[in-house]
N, C-alpha and C positions, 0 to 999 in steps of 0.2 A: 170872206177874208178880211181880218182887220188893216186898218189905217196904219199901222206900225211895219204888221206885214209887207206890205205894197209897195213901203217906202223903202223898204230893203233891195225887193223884186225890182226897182226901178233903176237903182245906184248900175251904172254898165257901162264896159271900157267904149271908150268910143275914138274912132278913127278920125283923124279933122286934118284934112291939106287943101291946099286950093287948087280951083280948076280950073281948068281951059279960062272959062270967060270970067276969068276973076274975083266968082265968088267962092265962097269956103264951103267944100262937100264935107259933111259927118255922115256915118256909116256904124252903124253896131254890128258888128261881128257876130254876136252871140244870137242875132235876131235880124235872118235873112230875111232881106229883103228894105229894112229899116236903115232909110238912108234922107237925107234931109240938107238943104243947104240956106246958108244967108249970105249976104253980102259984106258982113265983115263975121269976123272973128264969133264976136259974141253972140249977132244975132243966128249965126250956123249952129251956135250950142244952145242958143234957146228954145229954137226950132227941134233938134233933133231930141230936148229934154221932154217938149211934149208929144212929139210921132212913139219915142219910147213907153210915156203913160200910155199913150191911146193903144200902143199896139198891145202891151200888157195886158188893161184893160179889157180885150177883144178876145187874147188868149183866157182869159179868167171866165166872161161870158158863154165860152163856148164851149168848156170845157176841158182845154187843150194842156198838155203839158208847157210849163214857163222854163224854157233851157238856163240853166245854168251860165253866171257869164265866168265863166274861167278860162281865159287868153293867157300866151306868156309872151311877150313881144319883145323880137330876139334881131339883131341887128348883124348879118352876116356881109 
């Protein structure tokens, strides 16, 4: 799979709030299990930018279908 590819397959809505002990939980939806946290803001999205590559990555090695990230996030 090309470099161009990958970077597409990587771009995924990601869920970001804080928790209990005050740092910031991110969570990808589209790729249970894939959740990742930091202590502020930024480092929670740097963190869960690359559990995303790796977990992709993993998927691609193994053959695995890469789900689709199509969320609609609806505020009731």
């Amino acid at each position: 799979m090309d470099a161009i590819k990958i970077k597409s397959l990587i771009k995924r809505t990601v869920l970001l709030y804080p928790g209990e002990d005050g740092y910031f939980i991110a969570e990808v939806p589209s790729l249970p299990g894939c959740i990742s946290q930091g202590k502020t803001r930024q480092k929670a999205l740097e963190n869960i930018q690359e559990a995303i590559e790796l977990y992709i990555e993993s998927l691609i090695q193994d053959g695995e279908i890469i789900p689709e990230d199509c969320y609609e996030v609806i505020k009731v």
